[in-house]
N, C-alpha and C positions, 0 to 999 in steps of 0.2 A: 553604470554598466551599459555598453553598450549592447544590446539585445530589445527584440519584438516582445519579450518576455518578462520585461524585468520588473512587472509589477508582483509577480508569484515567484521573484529570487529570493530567499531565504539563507541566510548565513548557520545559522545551528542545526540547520534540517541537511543543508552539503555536511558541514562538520560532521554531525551523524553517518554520513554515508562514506565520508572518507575513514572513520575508524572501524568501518565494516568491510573496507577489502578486502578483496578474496573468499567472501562466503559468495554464496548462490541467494539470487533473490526475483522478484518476478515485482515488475515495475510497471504502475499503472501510469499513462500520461493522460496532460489534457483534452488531448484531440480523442481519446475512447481508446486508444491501442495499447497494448504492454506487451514488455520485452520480458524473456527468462535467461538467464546467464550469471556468468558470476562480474561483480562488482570489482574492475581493474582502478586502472590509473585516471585520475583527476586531474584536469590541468585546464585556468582558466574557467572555471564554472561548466566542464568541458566531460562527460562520465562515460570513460570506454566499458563498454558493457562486451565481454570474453565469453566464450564459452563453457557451461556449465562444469562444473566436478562431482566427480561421484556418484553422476546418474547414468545408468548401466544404456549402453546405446544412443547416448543423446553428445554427436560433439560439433556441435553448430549452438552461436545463438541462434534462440527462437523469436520471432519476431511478428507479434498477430494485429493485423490494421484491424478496426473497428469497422462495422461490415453488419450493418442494421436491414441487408436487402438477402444477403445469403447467409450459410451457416463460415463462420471466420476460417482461415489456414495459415497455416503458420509457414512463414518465411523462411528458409536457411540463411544466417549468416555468420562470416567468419567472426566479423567484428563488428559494432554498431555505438556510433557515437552519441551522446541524447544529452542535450541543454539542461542542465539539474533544472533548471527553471520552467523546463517541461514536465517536471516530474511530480507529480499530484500524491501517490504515495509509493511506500516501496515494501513489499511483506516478505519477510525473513522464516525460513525454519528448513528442515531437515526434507527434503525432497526428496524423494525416490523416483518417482518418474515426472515428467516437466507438465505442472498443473495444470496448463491448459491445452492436453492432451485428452484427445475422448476418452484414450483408457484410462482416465486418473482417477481412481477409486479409494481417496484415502482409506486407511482403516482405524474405527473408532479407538482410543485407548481407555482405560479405566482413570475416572475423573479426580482427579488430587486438587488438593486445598490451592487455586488461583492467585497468584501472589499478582497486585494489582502492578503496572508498568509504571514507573514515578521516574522524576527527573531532580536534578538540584534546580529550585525555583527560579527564575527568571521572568521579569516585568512580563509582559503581554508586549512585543513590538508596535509601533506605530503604522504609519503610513497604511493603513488599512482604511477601508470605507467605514465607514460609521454601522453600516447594516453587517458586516465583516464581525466589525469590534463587538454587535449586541452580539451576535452567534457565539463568538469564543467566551463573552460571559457565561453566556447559557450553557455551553458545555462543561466548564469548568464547574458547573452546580453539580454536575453529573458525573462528576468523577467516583471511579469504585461503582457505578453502575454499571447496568446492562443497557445497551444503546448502540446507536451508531452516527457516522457522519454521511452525508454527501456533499461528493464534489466536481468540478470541473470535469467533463469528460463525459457524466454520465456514471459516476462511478456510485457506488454506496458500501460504506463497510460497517460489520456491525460485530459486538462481543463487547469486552468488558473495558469501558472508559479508562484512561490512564488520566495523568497530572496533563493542564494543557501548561506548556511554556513556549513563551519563547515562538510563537506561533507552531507550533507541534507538538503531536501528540502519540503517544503510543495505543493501542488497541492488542488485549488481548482475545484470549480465548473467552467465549462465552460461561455463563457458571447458571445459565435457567433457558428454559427452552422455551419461544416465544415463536411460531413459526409463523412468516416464511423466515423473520428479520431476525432472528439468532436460535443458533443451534447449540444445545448444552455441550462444552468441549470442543469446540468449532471457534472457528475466524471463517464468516461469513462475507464474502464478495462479490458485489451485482455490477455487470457492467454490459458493455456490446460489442467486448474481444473475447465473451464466454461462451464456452457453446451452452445452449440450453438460457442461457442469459445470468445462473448464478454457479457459483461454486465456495464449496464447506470446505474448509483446511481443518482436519482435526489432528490435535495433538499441540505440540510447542510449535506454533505458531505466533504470529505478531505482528501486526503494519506499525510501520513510521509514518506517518501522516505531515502532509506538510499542507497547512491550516491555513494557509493565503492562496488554496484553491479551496475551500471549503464556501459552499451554498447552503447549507442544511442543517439541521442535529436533528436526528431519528428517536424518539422516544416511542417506546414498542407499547 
């Protein structure tokens, strides 16, 4: 593939992302910036990021650079194209106002039984570094735990481990509260496109994780 990027391309992590067109999602890259929009057309390893749905006053993508000197601002734009192979993870749920908006106040819900995020198995991919390949071991012991990963970007997520395959991973919502690194009924998210520097998703929430940006595994 020709790309600056193609060591963090992933084939099952695009796959993922192409059967999730047309929901809404908020996309963390490796350079520390994330996009909010809904998830269009794919073409080429190629991800047109559209304007959100269903969020009351928001009809622009939002687009926030990573911005470690001031407080970040979000961009308007009509349409924003983004390398999948830029793309470090991607967190799926039901948005009511665009997350990384100062007024995004989730509200807590009442905590129900956490069904862990699984996959149908798939090897562990190759071409990874050696120090890469111990990390996905290590996380993979962690599965159905409370944890989290860091990655590329500056990024860190944390809540309840899913199956690793295939170099990714899902993350759900937390099920114990270990602060700062996981919030009971929360998808916890650190980065330097948040204001304040973290931000809680409570409710049905979820990152797709694409694991060949992965530096870390957080054990709380």
């Amino acid at each position: 593939m020709e790309t600056g990027l193609h060591h963090f391309c992933n084939r099952e992590f695009c796959r993922a992302l192409r059967d999730l067109r047309g929901y809404n999602f908020l996309l963390l890259l490796i350079d520390g910036s994330a996009v909010f929009g809904q998830i269009g057309r794919i073409n080429d390893w190629v991800l047109g990021v559209l304007p959100p749905i269903g969020v009351p006053g928001v009809d622009k993508v939002l687009f926030r650079p990573a911005n470690g000197v001031q407080e970040p601002l979000d961009i308007p734009l009509c349409e924003m194209l983004v390398d999948i192979c830029d793309i470090a993870a991607a967190i799926e749920g039901r948005f009511v106002v665009p997350p990384l908006s100062a007024a995004f106040t989730p509200t807590p819900v009442p905590i129900q039984a956490n069904v862990v995020p699984q996959f149908k198995p798939y090897p562990i991919m190759r071409q990874l570094t050696r120090q890469q390949e111990k990390l996905l071991e290590e996380l993979a012991r962690f599965r159905e735990q409370n944890g989290g990963v860091g990655l590329f970007g500056g990024w860190a997520i944390s809540g309840l481990l899913g199956e690793v395959c295939d170099c990714m991973t899902l993350i759900g919502t937390g099920t114990v509260e270990a602060p700062l690194l996981i919030t009971l009924g929360a998808l916890n998210i650190f980065g330097p496109a948040i204001p304040g520097g973290m931000l809680s998703l409570c409710g049905k929430y979820r990152a797709w994780v694409n694991l060949k940006t992965l530096v870390s595994v957080l054990v709380p």
